[in-house]
Phi, psi and omega in degrees: 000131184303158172288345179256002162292301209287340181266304168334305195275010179122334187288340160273140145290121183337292177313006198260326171325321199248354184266326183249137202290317190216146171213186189172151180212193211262349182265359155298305203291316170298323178293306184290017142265339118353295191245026187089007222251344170244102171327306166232183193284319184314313185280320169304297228288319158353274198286345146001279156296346143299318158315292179291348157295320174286340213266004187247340173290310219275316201246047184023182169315286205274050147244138168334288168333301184282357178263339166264317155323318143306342168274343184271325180300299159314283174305316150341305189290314201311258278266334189265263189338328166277303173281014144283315179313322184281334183287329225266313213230000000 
């Protein structure tokens, strides 16, 4: 099951379907890297941040979700901060 079958058919709440303008999640993020789908580093990181915007949109500050979406995000920045240094320096 595709990842936008599974946010249509009920396993996302609808409402969360309908709250966001544009989404993404990590197992969309995984098929399109998986298959190929991203072109540059730029384009995963895109969606990335889209990931961790909604997830800071849908469920607010004080939610678990947003507090690990922040911490995924943190390790995100360090692993881009280390490999521009290793491309740069």
């Amino acid at each position: 099951m595709s990842s936008k079958s599974r946010w249509v058919s009920g396993i996302f709440p609808a409402r969360q379907a309908e709250s966001l303008a544009d989404w993404i999640d990590l197992s969309t993020m995984e098929y399109k890297l998986e298959n190929n789908h991203y072109a540059n580093v730029e384009e995963f990181l895109r969606d990335a941040q889209l990931m961790f915007n909604n997830c800071r949109q849908y469920n607010g500050s004080n939610s678990t979700y947003t507090t690990q979406a922040n911490r995924l995000e943190k390790a995100l920045d360090r692993i881009m901060k280390a490999r521009k240094s290793t491309v740069t320096g």
